[in-house]
C-alpha positions in Angstrom: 0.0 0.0 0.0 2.2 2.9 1.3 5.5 2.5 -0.4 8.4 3.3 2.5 11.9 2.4 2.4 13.2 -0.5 4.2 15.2 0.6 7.5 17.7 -1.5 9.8 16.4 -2.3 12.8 18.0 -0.1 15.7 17.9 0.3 19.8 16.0 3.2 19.9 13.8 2.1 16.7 12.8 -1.2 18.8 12.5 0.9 21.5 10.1 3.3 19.5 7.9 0.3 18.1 7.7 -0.8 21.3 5.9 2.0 22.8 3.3 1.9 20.2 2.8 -2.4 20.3 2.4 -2.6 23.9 2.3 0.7 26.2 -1.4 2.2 24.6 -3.2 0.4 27.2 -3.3 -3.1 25.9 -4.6 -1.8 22.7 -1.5 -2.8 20.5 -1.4 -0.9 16.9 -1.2 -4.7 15.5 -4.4 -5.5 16.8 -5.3 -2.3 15.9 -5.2 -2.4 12.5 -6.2 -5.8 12.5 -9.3 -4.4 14.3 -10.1 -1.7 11.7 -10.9 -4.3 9.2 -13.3 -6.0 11.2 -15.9 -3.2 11.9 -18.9 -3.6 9.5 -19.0 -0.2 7.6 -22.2 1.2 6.2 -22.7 2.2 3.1 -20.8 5.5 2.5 -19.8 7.5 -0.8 -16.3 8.8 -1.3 -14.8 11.6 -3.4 -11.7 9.2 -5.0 -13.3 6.3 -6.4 -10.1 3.7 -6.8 -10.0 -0.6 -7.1 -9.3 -1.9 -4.3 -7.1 -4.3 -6.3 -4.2 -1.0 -7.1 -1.4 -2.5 -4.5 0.0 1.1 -4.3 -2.6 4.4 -3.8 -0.9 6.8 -1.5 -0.1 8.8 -4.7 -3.9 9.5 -5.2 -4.3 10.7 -1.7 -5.0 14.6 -1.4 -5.0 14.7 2.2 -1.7 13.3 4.8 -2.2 10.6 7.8 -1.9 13.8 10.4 -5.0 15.8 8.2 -7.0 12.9 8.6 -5.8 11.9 12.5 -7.2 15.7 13.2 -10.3 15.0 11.4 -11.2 11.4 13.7 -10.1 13.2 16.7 -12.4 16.1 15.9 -15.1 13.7 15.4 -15.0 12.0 18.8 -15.4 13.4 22.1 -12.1 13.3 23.9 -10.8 11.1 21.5 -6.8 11.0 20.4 -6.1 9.6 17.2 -3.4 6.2 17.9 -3.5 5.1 15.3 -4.2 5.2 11.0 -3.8 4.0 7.6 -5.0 4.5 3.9 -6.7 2.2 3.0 -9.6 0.9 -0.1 -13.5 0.5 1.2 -16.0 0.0 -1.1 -14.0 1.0 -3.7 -12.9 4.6 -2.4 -9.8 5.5 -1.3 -10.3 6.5 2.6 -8.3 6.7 5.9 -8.9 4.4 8.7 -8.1 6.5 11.8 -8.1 4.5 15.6 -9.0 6.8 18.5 -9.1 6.1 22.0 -11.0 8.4 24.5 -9.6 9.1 28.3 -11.9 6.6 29.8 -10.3 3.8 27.4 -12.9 3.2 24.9 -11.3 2.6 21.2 -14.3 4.4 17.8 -12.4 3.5 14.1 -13.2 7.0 11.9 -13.2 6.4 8.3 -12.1 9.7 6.6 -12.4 10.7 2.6 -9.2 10.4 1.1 -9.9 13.4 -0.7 -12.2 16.1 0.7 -11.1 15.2 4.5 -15.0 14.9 5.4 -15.7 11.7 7.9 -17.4 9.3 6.5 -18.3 6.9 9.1 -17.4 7.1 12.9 -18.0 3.4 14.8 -19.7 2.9 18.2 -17.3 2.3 21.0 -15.5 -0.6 22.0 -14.2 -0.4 25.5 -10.7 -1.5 26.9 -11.8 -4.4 28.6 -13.8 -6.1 26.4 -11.1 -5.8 23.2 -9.1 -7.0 26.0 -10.9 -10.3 26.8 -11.6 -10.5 23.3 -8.2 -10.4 21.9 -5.7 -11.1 24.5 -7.3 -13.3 27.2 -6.2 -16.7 25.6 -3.5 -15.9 23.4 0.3 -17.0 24.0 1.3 -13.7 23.7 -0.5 -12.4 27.0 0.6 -15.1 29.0 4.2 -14.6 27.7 3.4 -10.9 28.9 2.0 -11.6 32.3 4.3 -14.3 32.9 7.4 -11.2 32.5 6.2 -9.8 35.7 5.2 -12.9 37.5 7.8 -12.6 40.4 6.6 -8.7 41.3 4.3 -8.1 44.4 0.9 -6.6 43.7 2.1 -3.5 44.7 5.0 -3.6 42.4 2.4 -4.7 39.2 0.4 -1.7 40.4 3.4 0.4 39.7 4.1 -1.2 36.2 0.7 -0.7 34.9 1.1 3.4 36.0 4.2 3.5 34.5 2.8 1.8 31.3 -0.2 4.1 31.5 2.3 7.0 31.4 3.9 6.0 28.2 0.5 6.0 26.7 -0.2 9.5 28.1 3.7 11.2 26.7 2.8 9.0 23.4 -0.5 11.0 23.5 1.3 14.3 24.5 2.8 14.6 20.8 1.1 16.5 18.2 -0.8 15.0 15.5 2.4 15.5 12.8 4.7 13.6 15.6 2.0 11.0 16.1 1.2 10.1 12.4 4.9 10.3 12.0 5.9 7.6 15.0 3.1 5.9 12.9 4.5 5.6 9.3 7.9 5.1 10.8 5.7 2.0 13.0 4.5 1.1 9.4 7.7 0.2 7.5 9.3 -1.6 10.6 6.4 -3.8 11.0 6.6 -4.7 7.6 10.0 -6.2 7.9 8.5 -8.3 10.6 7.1 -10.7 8.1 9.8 -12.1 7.2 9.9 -13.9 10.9 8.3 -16.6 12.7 6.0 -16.2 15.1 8.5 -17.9 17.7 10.9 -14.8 16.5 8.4 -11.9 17.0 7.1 -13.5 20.2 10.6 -13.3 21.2 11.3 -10.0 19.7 8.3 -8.3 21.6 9.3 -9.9 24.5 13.0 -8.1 23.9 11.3 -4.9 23.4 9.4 -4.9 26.4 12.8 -5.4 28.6 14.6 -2.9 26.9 11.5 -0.5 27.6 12.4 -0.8 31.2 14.8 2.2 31.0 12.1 4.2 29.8 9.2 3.6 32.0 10.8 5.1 35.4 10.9 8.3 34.0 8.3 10.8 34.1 5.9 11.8 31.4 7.9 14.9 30.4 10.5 13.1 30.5 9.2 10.0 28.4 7.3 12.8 26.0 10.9 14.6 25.2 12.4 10.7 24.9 9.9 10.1 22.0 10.7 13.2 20.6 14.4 13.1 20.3 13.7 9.7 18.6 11.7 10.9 15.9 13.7 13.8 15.2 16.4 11.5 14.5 14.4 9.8 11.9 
């Protein structure tokens, strides 16, 4: 779809995908996006009419990731934009936009490609139930929980704050940083599919201990670590 150029895996880039594939509140961007393309959409009527069968479209986009990230956040109340892509529904070319409101419940905004106008806006999903849904019986989350086994309630208590505070400096960038941590999420993930699912397990599972360094710090702290990252990018 979007055509970006391949780029090594680094330190701070695992460190970078990390933040957006586990620290949103459970609500990876994988599961995510995976989630965008199972909400039934209504009919709606585009402005860029396109085959869904054209593998690359981003040329025929008028509007960027951030335009269309302001346009779902506009459209939900107390909503941040976490996540996006362009993408082909009923053969127009739109944006499917992921927002997740303060009290944790995730809408998918579908935005024209073209004139920026939304198109469709989703009934809420909360926290726990995509949680129960999608992680409750899955390998991954018991890898996950099994990585803080040996901590004390009070010490998993502090985790999960320090986790929620990575969220909150992700959600302290602007709209340009946040599409940008995005596409820069984008062209990693695609190099991922050249691994087993024993290696990304494992590679997650690498992520998250490397994260450790980050979550003691404070928001500010965390929110100038992101942006340091992307400026180097």
């Amino acid at each position: 779809m979007i055509s970006i150029p391949k780029i090594k895996f680094t330190i701070p880039a695992i460190i970078a995908v990390s933040i957006l594939s586990i620290a949103l509140i459970s609500y990876s961007p994988m599961d995510v996006s995976a989630e965008l393309d199972k909400f039934s959409i209504p009919e709606i009527s585009g402005t860029i009419a396109v085959s869904d069968e054209l593998q690359n479209y981003s040329d025929y986009a008028s509007i960027s990731l951030s335009d269309a990230m302001q346009v779902a956040e506009n459209s939900v109340t107390d909503g941040k934009a976490m996540w996006g892509k362009l993408d082909v529904v009923q053969e127009f070319l739109v944006y499917k936009v992921g927002v997740l409101t303060s009290d944790n419940i995730f809408h998918m905004v579908v935005v024209d490609a073209g004139d920026a106008s939304p198109l469709y806006v989703s009934e809420g999903v909360s926290k726990d139930n995509w949680k129960q849904y999608k992680h409750s019986d899955s390998e991954s989350h018991k890898k996950w929980k099994d990585h803080y086994a040996d901590l004390t309630p009070e010490e998993r208590e502090l985790k999960k704050q320090q986790w929620s505070e990575v969220k909150d400096a992700f959600f302290a960038l602007s709209i340009d940083e946040r599409a940008k941590m995005i596409m820069h999420f984008m062209s990693m993930k695609a190099q991922w599919d050249s691994l087993s699912d024993e290696e990304i397990e494992d590679k997650k599972l690498e992520m998250k201990s490397m994260m450790e360094e980050l979550l003691p710090l404070s928001v500010e702290e965390k929110t100038q670590k992101l942006r340091e990252y992307l400026n180097s990018i």
